[in-house]
C-alpha positions in Angstrom: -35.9 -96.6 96.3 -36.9 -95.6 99.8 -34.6 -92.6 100.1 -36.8 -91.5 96.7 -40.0 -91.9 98.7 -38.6 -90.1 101.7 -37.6 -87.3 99.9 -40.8 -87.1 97.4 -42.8 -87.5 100.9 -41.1 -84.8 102.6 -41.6 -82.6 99.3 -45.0 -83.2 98.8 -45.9 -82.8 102.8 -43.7 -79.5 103.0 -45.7 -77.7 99.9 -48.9 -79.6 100.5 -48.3 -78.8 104.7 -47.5 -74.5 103.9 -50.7 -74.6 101.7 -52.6 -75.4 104.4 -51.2 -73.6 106.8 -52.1 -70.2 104.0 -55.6 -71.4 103.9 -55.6 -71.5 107.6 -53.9 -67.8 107.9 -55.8 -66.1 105.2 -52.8 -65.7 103.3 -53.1 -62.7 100.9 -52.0 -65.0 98.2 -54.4 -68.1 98.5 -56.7 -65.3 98.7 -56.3 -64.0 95.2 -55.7 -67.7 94.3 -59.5 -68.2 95.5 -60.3 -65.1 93.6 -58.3 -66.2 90.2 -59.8 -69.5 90.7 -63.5 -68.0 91.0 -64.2 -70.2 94.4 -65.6 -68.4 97.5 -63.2 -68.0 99.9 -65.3 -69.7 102.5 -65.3 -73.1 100.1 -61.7 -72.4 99.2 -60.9 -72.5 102.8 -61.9 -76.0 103.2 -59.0 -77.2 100.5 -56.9 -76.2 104.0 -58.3 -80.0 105.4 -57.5 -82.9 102.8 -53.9 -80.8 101.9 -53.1 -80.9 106.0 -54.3 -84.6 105.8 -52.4 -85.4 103.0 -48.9 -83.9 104.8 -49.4 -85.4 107.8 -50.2 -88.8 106.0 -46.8 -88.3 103.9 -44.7 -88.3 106.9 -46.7 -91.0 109.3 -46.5 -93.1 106.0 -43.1 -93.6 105.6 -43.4 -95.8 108.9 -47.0 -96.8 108.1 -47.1 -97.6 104.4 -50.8 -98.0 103.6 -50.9 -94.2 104.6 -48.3 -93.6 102.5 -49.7 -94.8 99.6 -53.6 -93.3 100.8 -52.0 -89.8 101.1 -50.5 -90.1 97.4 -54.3 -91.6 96.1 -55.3 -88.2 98.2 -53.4 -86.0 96.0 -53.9 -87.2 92.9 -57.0 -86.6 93.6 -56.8 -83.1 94.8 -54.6 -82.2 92.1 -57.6 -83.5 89.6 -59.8 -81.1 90.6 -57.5 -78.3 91.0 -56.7 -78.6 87.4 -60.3 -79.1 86.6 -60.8 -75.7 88.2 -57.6 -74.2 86.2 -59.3 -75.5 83.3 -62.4 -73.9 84.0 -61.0 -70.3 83.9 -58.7 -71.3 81.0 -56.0 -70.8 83.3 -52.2 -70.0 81.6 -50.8 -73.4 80.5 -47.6 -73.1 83.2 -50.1 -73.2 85.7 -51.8 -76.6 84.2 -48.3 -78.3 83.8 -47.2 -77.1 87.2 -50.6 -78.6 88.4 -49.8 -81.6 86.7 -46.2 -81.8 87.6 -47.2 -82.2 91.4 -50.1 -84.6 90.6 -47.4 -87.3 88.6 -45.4 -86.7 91.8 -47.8 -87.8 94.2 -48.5 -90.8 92.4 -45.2 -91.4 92.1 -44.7 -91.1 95.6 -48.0 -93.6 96.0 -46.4 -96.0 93.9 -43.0 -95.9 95.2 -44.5 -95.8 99.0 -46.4 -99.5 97.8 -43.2 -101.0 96.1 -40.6 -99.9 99.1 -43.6 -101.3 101.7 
């Protein structure tokens, strides 16, 4: 079960990790995102912070579990309210089960980060 949290981790960091890094760099497509999701970009910006957390935490967690399994409380979490938002705008429904997709996964990841500790 650990090479399935290893690979989720490295997953989650690598999306979670090149999202911030677009927030960071003004990326022309986090921009519109911002602008889709009706959130001023200097508010959208900050999303950059708990997603760079949350890949950092991904990685030190697989050799300090309780990050680990923080990081994947993180996401579920971020992933909450970024479907609240798509749900706000009555975003299309791929969008939502994408959304959602990646918020199971993290909590998957929690989960398996606690059980393989």
């Amino acid at each position: 079960m650990f090479v399935a949290t290893v690979v989720l981790s490295g997953l989650l960091a690598f999306v979670f990790g090149a999202g911030a890094v677009g927030k960071l760099t003004r990326m022309k497509s986090e921009v519109d995102k911002a602008t889709k999701l009706k959130i001023a970009w200097s508010r959208y910006r900050l999303i950059a912070a708990p997603e760079g957390a949350a890949a950092v935490g991904l990685l030190t967690g697989l050799a300090v579990w309780p990050l680990g399994v923080a990081a994947g409380i993180g996401l579920v979490a971020l992933m909450g309210g970024a479907l609240a938002f798509r749900i706000r705008i009555r975003d299309s429904v791929p969008f939502l089960f994408g959304d959602a997709a990646i918020m199971v996964l993290a909590a998957v990841t929690g989960v398996l980060r606690a059980i393989t500790a």
